[in-house]
Structures are given as C-alpha cells and as structure tokens.
C-alpha positions as CSV (number, residue, x, y, z in Angstrom):
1,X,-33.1,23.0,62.4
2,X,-32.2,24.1,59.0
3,X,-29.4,25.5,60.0
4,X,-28.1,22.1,61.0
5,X,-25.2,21.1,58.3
6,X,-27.4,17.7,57.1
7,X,-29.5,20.3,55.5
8,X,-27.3,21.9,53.3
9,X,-28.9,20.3,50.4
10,X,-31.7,21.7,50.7
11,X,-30.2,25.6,50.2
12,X,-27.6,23.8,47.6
13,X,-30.5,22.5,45.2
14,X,-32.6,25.7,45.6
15,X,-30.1,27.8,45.0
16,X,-27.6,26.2,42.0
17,X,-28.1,26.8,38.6
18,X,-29.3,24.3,36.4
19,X,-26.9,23.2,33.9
20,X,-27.7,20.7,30.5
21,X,-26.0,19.5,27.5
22,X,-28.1,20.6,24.4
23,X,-28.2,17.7,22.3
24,X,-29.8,17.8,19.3
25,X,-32.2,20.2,20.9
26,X,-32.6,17.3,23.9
27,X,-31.7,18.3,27.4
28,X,-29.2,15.7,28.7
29,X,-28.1,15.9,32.4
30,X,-24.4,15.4,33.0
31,X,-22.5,15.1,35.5
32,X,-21.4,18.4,37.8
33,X,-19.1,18.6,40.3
34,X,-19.8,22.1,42.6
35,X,-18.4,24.3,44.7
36,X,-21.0,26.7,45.7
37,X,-21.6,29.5,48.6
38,X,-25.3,30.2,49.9
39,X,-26.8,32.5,52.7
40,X,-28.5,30.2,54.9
41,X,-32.1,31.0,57.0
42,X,-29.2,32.2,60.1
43,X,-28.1,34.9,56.9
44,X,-24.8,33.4,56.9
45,X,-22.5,32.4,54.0
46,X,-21.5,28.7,53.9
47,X,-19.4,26.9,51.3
48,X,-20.4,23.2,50.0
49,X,-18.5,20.9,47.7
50,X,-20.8,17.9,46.0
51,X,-21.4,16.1,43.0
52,X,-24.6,15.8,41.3
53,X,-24.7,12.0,38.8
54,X,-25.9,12.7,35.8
55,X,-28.3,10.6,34.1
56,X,-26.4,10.4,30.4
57,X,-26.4,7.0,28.8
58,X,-22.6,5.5,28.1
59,X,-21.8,6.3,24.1
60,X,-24.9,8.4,23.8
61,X,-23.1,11.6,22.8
62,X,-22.2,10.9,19.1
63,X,-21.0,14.0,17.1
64,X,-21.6,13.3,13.5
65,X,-22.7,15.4,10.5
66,X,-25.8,17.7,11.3
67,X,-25.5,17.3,15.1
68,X,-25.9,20.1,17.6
69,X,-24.3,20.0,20.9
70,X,-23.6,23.0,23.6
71,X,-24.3,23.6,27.0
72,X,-27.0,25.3,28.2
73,X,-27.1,27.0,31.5
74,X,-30.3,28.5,33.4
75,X,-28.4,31.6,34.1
76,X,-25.3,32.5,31.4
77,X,-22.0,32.3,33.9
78,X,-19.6,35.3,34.4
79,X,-16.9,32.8,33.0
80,X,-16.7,29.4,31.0
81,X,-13.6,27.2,30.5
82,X,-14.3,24.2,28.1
83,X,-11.5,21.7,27.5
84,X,-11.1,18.2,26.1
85,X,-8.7,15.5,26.7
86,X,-8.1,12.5,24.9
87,X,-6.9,9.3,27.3
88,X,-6.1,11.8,30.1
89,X,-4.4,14.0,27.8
90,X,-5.6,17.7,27.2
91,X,-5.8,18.1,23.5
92,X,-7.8,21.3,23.4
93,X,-9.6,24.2,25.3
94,X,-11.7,27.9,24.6
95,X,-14.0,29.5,26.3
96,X,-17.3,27.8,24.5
97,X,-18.1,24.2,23.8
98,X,-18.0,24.6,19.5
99,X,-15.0,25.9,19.5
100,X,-13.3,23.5,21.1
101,X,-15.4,20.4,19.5
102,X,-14.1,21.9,15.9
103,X,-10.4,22.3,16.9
104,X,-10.6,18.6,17.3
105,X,-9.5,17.2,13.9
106,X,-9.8,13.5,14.4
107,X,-12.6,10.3,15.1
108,X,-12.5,9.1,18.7
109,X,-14.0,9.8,21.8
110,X,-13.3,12.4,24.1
111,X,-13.9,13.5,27.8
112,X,-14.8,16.9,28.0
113,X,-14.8,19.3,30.9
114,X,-16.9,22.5,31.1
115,X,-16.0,24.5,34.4
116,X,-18.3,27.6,34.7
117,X,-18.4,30.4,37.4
118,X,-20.7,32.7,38.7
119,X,-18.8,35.9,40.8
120,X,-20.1,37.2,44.0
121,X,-21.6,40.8,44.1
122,X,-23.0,42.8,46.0
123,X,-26.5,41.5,46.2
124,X,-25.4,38.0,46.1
125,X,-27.2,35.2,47.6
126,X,-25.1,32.7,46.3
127,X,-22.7,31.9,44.0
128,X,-19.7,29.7,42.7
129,X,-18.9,27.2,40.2
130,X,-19.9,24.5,38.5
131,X,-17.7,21.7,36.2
132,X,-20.2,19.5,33.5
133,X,-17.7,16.2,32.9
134,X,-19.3,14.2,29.7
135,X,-17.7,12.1,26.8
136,X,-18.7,12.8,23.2
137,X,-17.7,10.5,20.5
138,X,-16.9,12.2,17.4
139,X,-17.0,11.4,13.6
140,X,-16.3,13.5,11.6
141,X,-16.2,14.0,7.8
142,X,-13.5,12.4,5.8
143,X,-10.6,15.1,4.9
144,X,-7.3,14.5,2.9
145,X,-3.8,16.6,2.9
146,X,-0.9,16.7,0.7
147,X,1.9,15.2,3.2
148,X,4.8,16.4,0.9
149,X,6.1,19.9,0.5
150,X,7.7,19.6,-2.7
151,X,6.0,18.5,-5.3
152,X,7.7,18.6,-9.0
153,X,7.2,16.5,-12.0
154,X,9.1,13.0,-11.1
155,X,8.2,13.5,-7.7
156,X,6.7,11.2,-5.2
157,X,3.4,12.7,-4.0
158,X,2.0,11.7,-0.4
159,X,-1.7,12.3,0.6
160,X,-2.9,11.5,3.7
161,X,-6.7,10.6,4.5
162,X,-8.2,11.5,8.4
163,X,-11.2,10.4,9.5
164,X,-12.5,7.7,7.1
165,X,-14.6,4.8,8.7
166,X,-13.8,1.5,8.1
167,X,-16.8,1.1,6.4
168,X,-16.6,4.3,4.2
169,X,-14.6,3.8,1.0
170,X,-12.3,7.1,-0.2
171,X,-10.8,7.8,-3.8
172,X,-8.5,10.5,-4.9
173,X,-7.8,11.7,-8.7
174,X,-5.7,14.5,-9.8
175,X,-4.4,15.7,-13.5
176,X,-1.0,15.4,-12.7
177,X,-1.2,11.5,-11.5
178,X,-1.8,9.1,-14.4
179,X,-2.1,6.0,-13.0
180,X,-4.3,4.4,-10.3
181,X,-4.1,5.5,-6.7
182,X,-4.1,2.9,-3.9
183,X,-4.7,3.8,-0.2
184,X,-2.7,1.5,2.0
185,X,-3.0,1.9,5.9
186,X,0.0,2.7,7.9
187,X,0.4,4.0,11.8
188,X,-3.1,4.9,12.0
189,X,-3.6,7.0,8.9
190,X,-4.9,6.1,5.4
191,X,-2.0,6.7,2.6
192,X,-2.2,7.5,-0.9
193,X,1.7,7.3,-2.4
194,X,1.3,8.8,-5.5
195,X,4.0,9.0,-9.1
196,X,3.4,12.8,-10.2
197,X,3.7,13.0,-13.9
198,X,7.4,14.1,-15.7
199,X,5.2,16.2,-17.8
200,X,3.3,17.6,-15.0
201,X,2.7,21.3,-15.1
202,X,4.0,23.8,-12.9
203,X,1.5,25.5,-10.8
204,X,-1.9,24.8,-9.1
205,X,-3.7,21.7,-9.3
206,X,-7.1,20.4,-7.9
207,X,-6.9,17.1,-5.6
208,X,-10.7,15.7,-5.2
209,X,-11.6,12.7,-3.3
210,X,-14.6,11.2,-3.5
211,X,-16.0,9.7,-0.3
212,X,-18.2,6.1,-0.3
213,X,-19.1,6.4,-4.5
214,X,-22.1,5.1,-5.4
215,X,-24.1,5.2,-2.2
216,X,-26.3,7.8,-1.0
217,X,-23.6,8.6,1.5
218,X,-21.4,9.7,-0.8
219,X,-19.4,13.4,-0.7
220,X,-16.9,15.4,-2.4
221,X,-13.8,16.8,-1.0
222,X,-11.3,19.5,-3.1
223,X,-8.3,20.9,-2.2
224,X,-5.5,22.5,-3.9
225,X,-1.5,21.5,-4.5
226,X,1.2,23.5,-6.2
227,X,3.6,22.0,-8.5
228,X,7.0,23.5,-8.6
229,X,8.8,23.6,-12.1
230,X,11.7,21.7,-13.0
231,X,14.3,21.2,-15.8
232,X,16.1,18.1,-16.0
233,X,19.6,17.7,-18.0
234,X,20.4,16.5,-21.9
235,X,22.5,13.8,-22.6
236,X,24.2,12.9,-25.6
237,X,24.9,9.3,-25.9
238,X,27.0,7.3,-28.6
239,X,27.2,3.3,-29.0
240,X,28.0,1.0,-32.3
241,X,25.1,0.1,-34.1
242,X,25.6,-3.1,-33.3
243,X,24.9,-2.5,-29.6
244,X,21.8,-0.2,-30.4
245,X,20.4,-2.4,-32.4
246,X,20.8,-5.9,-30.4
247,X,20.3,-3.9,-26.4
248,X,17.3,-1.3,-27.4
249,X,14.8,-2.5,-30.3
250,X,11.2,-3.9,-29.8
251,X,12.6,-7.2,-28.7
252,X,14.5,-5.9,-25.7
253,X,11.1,-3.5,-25.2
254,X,9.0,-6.5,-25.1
255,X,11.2,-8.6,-23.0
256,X,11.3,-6.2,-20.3
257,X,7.6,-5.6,-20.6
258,X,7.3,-9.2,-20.4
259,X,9.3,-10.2,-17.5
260,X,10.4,-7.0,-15.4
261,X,7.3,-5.2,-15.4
262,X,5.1,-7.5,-13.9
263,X,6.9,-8.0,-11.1
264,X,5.5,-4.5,-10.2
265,X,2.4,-5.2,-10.3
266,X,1.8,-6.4,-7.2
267,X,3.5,-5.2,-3.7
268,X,3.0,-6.0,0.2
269,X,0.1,-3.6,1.7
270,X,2.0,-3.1,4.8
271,X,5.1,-0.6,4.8
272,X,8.3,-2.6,5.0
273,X,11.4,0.2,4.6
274,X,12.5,1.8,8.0
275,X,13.5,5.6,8.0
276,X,15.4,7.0,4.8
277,X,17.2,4.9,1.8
278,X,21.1,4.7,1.5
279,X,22.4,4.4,-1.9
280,X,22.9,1.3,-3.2
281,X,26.4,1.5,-4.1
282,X,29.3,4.1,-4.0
283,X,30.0,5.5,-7.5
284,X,29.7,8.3,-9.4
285,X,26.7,9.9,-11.4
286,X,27.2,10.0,-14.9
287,X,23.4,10.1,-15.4
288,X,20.3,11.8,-13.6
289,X,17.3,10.9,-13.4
290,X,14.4,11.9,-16.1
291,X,17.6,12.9,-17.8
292,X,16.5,13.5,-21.5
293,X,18.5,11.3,-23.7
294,X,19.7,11.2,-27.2
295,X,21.2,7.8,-28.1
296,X,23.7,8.3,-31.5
297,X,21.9,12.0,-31.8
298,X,18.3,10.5,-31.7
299,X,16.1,11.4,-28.7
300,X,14.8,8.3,-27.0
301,X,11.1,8.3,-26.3
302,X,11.2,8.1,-22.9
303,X,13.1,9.7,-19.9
304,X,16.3,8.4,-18.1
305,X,14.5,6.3,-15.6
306,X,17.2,6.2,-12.2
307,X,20.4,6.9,-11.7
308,X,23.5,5.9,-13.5
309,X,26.4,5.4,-10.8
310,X,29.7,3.9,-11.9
311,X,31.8,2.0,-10.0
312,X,34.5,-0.6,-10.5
313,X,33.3,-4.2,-11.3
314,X,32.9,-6.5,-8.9
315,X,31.6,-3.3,-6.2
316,X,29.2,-4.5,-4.1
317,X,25.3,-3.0,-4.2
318,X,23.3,-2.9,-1.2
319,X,19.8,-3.2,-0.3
320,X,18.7,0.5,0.5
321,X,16.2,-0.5,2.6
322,X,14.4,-3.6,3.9
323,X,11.8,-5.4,1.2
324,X,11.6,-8.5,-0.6
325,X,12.9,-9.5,-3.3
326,X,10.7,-10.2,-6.5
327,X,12.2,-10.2,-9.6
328,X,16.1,-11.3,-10.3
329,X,16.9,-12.3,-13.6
330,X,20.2,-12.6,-15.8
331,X,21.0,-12.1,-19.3
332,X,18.1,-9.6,-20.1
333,X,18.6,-7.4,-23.0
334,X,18.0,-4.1,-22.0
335,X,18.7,-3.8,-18.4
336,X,21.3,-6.9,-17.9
337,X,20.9,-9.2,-14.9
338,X,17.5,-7.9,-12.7
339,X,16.9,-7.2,-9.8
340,X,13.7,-6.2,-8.1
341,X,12.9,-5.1,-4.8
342,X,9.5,-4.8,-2.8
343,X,9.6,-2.2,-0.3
344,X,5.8,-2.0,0.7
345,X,2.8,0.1,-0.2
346,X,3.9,0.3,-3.9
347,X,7.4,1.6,-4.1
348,X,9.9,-0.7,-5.6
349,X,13.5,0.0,-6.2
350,X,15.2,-2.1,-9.6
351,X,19.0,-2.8,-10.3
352,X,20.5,-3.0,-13.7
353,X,23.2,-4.1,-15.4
354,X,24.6,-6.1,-12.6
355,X,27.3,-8.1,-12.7
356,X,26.6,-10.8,-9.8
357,X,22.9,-11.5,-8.3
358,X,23.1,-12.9,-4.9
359,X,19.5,-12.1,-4.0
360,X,17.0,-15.1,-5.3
361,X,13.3,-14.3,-5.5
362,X,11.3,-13.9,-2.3
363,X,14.4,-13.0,-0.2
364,X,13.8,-11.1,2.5
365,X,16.6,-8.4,2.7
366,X,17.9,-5.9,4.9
367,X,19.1,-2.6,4.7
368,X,23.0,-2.4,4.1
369,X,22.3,-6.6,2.5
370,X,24.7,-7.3,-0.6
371,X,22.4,-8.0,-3.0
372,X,25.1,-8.4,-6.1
373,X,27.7,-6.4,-7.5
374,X,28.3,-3.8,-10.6
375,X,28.4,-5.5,-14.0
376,X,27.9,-3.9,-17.7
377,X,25.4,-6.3,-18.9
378,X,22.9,-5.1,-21.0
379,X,22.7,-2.1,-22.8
380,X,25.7,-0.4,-21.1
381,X,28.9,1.2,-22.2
382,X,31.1,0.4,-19.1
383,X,30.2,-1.0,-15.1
384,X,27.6,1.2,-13.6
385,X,24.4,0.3,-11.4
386,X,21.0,1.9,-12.9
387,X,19.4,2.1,-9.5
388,X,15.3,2.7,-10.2
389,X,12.9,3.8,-8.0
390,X,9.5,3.3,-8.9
391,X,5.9,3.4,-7.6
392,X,4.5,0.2,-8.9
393,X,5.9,0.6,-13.2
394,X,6.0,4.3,-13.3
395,X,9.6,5.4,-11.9
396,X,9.8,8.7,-9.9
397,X,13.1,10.8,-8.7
398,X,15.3,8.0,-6.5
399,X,16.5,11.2,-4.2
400,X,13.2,11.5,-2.8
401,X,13.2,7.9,-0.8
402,X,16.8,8.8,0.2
403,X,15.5,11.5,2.4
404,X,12.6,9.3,4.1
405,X,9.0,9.5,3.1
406,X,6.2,9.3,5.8
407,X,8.7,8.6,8.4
C-alpha cells in the first residue's frame, strides 16, 4: 500500500531535511519548494516535486542594527545558491545568506531565494534540493559619499546621503565648507550641495555626519575627501578715481548687501535646472573666476566672483537653465542692473551690468529665455555680462554647472 503514489508524503517528510531561517536566534519556517528523490519500501528511487507553506508572518523579517539572520539547515548541503531580487529584479547573489544581505546597499524590502542541494552517493537513500523563498526588509544605517570627483577650492561639492529614515535627521560638517549645509531631496536620494572654500587646502579632509543629534539614537559617520590644488590668475585693473570711488566704496558694499544678497537667502527645495548649463551669452573672457584682482595696483579683498564675458551692447543673455527669477534691479552701484535667478536646491546664477532687464521678479524662465542684454552699468570699463554662480551668497566656479551636476 505504501508503495501507492498518494503516499509519497509520507517517505518525502521522513526523509527531507529540515530547513529554518535563524532569526535572531528564533527558528522561522519559510517557504520551500522541493525536488527530492527517495527509495521507497519496493527499494526503488522515485522523484517528487512539492511545496511546503511556511508559517512566516508578512513584514516579520526586519534587518536593522544588531539583527542576526541565516539559514539553518539540519544537515549542511553539498551546495548553496543565495540570491535577492528587488521587484523581480536580481540585484545580488553568493553562496551564503550574509554575504549577499551586506552587498545590499540600500532600505527596502527584498525577496530572497536560497536553493540548496544535496548530491547523490553511493549510499544514498535520498537526496535533492531544496529552494527557502522569504522577504526581508532591510534598514540599514545611514551612510554618505562624496558625489563629485573633483574637488578644488571654488568648487561645488555634492554629498549624497543613503539610507536615512524619514524620521532620522542627518548633518554633515567639514573644514573646508564654511557655511551651513542643507539636505534637499531629489530622485530618491538625500543631497547636500555644498560651496568648498577658495582658501581650502589641498589634500585630505574629514567629512562627518552626524545621524538624529540629540537623541539616544544618535551615530557618527567619517569619511575622507581629497582636495586638489589650484592656482587662479592675477589681474591688474585700472579705472579713474572717479569711478573707483562712486562704483566700489562702502556705499555700493552695503547696497548690494542690502538688496542683492537677500535674495539668496531663500531658494525652492525641489531641483528646477534640467541636465547641464549653457552660457549665458556669447563673448569673450577677459576675467576668470576667483581671479585675484588688483584695482589701480591695490588688491581687492575679495576674489573675482564669475565670469567676465564681453560682448557688444545690446547682445542678448540667456537663461542657462530653467529657475525663477528673484531679484532684478536697475541702477545699482556696483553690479549695474540685477538679475537673480533661482535654480533649485540653493544654486543661484546672478547677471551684472546689464544693459536691458526683461525678466521681472518671480518669472518663471526657461533655458535658452532672453532674460536682458549686455550693458556697462555699474562698476564696469566697457559691455560685458559678470555671469555668477553661487550656492545660496557664497559664489563657486560657473564651469562646474556647465557640465551638469547630479544629472
């Protein structure tokens, strides 16, 4: 009678090895799919296929700091191929469950697969293979990465922060940033767009985050960043007195401080630019930015701030990129008539000296948009744009935008 095929259970249960998930040193059932071969009573091999449910809970696999998982079999298998997919797609796979859990670098939850085997030989009275399907839902510790691969005084530096939970708060500090950082979210990732200082020096630096401050879940993360070295031209500059004294005194300092600064204070938390910057307007560079300038042979106290690009007056300038306007002004000392564009997340780009404004104040523009044309207002010795690119007041090297950041 046993030989009879409604039986087969019978020689499949007594003979298939057991198979858990260790779970925080609690034996879970899963579910298993098998193929396995057993002599019967008649001494004959037969093959069954099955599935055995499992009696896991839905979402009760959670991987988080200081839990254990493997699987644990009642006799070790010959072979053992682990791998994990994330919404049907394989992400990752090894021969033993850890290895595969720490190749995956990001929160979420993931269907593993675990197919063992056990080979025939010659004393064999069964054998076969087994495959343990689960889901585990893993959090993980916050981590951060520098994004950019060059990173030089002027420079625009990008971190990027994996695995924060929305109710976990993260801040970053390093020497060479000296203003505040702000993490703004953007295709999934936590972003940290960050000025690095002009006087910034060359070599390695520490980058330390500090993960939910003040509570008792709080954590420190280092890592390490090289800055490159960089020299930046001299320029010799010569105006009347007349213009140095009425364009670049305290007045025009505190008019500026007054009126253009503010309006980067504040900038959209969502990312508004698309892809990489044009230049605003086709001319030639007569000056570079962090440029060290001496104005009638006496060095100015702080660095060329964008670039000077001459053009004939009247050229058009263009919106490099898609923002709002939030500043445009005429007839300001210093930098002439004003413009000020918002492109998201912090980064602004400014326009002096201009000529024409046809942007107003909370305009939204568009790449390749006319936004006015090159003027010499201001404290300038013929038509030229000073295009500026800054993130929030403190202006970083406009070259860097034009080859795309974070996308």
């Amino acid at each position: 009678m046993l030989l009879n095929e409604s039986f087969s259970y019978v020689y499949v249960n007594s003979t298939l090895y057991d198979a858990f998930l260790d779970y925080n040193e609690h034996m879970l059932e899963t579910d298993r799919q098998y193929d396995w071969t057993y002599r019967n009573s008649g001494g004959n091999f037969v093959k069954k296929e099955g599935k055995i449910k499992g009696k896991i809970e839905e979402n009760s696999v959670k991987i988080g700091k200081g839990d254990t998982l493997d699987i644990a079999y009642e006799r070790t298998p010959d072979s053992q191929a682990v791998k994990a997919y994330s919404q049907g797609k394989l992400i990752g796979s090894g021969a033993y469950l850890n290895d595969v859990l720490a190749g995956i670098n990001s929160d979420g939850e993931y269907e593993i697969e675990s197919h063992a085997q056990w080979l025939m030989r010659s004393d064999s009275q069964f054998y076969g293979n087994q495959t343990l399907s689960f889901k585990v839902a893993i959090d993980k510790d916050a981590d951060i990465s520098v994004i950019t691969r060059e990173n030089s005084p002027g420079n625009i530096l990008l971190v990027s922060a994996e695995n924060l939970n929305s109710d976990e708060t993260l801040k970053i500090s390093t020497d060479v940033v000296k203003t505040d950082t702000n993490m703004y979210s953007y295709n999934g990732k936590n972003i940290f767009i960050c000025p690095i200082d002009l006087y910034a020096q060359p070599g390695e630096h520490k980058l330390i985050a500090v993960v939910n401050e003040g509570t008792e879940r709080e954590y420190t993360i280092e890592k390490t960043f090289t800055v490159s070295s960089k020299t930046f031209k001299t320029q010799y500059l010569t105006v009347s007195n007349e213009m140095n004294e009425t364009n670049n005194d305290d007045t025009a300092i505190y008019e500026f401080a007054k009126l253009v600064k503010p309006a980067r204070t504040e900038s959209s938390p969502e990312k508004l630019w698309e892809g990489t910057f044009d230049i605003p307007v086709e001319g030639r560079l007569t000056t570079d930015f962090a440029e060290i300038r001496f104005v009638n042979n006496v060095q100015s106290s702080s660095r060329h701030s964008g670039l000077d690009l001459a053009a004939p007056l009247g050229t058009e300038i263009k919106a490099p990129n898609n923002g709002i306007v939030v500043f445009a002004m005429e007839g300001l000392l210093s930098p002439g008539n004003t413009v000020v564009i918002d492109h998201g997340m912090g980064l602004f780009t400014s326009y002096y000296h201009m000529d024409k404004i046809l942007a107003q104040k909370g305009q939204k523009v568009s790449k390749g948009e006319v936004i006015g044309t090159v003027g010499t207002t201001g404290f300038s010795t013929g038509p030229h744009l000073h295009y500026a690119v800054s993130i929030y007041n403190t202006y970083v090297n406009p070259y860097q935008p034009l080859s795309g950041i974070i996308d």
